[in-house]
N, C-alpha and C positions, 0 to 999 in steps of 0.2 A: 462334852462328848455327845454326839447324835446319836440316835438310835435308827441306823438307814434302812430303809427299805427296798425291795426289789434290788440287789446287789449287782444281780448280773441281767436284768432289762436289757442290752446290747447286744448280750452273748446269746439270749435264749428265746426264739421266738415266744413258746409259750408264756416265759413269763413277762417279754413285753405286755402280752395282750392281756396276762391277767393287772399289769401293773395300768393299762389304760383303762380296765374295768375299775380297778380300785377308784381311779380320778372319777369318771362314771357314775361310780356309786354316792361318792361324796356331792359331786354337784347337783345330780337328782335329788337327795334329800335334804341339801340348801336350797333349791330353788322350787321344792311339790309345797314346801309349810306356805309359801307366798303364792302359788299358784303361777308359775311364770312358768311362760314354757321356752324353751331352746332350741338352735338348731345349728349345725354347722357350718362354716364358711371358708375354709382351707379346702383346699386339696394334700391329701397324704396321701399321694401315689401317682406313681411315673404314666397314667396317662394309660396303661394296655393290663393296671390290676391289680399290678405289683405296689405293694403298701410299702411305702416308705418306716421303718424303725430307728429313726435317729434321734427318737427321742425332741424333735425340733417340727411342731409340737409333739407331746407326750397326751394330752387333750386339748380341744378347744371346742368353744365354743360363742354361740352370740344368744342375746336374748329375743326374741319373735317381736317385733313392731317395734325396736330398740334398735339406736347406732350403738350400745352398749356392749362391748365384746369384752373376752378373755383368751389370753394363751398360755399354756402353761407351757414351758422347753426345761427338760428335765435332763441333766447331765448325768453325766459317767461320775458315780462316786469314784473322789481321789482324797477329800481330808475326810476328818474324823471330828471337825467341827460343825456347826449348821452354814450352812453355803447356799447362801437366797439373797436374790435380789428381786428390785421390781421397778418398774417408770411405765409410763403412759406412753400411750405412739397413735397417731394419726394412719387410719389406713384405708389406700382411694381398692372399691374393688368395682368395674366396673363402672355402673353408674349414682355411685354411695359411697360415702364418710363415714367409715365405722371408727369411733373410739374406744381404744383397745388395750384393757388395763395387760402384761405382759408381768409374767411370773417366770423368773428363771431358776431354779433350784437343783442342789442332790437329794433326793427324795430320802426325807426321815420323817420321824411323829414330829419332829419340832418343827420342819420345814412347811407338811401339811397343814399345820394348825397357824401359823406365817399367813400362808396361803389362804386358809379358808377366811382365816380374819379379813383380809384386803380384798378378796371377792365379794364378800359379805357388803363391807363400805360402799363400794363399786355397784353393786349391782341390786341389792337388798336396800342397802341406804340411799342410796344414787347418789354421792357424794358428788358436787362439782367435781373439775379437773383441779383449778386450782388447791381445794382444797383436799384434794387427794393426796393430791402430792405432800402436802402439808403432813397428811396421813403418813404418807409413806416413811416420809423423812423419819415421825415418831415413831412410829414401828422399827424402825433401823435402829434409831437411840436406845430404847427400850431392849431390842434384842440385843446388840452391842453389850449389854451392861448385866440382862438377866442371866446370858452366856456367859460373858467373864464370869461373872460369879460363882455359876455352877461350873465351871472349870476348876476355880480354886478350891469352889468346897471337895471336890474330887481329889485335887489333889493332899487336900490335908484328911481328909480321910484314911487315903492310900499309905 
């Protein structure tokens, strides 16, 4: 069972915004202990101001003199399990190849820490692509099997 966060992100402006501070907050203090700085490269907003809240992204960002991106796209909680995925995507903007690690989650403690782990690899480690994935795939195994677990032990608790 997850512990989610931001429940109604969708429903309530303000706490969209505070749920994109939250993202915000976390990657500023992954990325100040290295000194890297970041900067945006989406547009979230129809062009006359109006910010997009679909959650698609929820944050993004790139790192300053890096093709090395991230996106988070954070869903409308509907299980009650951790719900995260991730893969790598090529993306032309312009006149630039950003590589762009892509996070898809329902935001919980278990999801964020998912999260911060493979941004960490990506961006802190600078893990090839290849071996990203490699990464990822283990992350997947690992959460796959620490989940169950804590699934069952809940239910024999209960």
């Amino acid at each position: 069972m997850a512990t989610h966060l931001y429940k109604d992100f969708l429903e309530k402006k303000e706490v969209y915004k505070k749920n994109v501070n939250y993202w915000q907050q976390i990657i500023e203090n992954l990325l100040l202990s290295e000194n890297l700085g970041y900067s945006e490269y989406l547009s979230t907003n129809d062009g006359f101001g109006n910010e997009f809240c679909d959650g698609n992204p929820i944050f993004h960002f790139r790192i300053n003199g890096s093709p090395r991106a991230v996106r988070i796209i954070q869903e409308e909680i509907e299980q009650s399990s951790v719900e995260f995925s991730a893969w790598l995507n090529r993306l032309e903007l312009e006149n630039e190849t950003l590589e762009e690690l892509v996070l898809s989650l329902e935001l919980s403690h278990e999801s964020a820490l998912l999260a911060i782990e493979l941004i960490n690899a990506w961006v802190i480690n600078n893990f090839a692509p290849q071996k990203m994935e490699r990464y990822i795939d283990k992350i997947f195994s690992l959460k796959d099997l620490v989940f169950k677990v804590e699934a069952s032990l809940q239910k024999q608790i209960a």
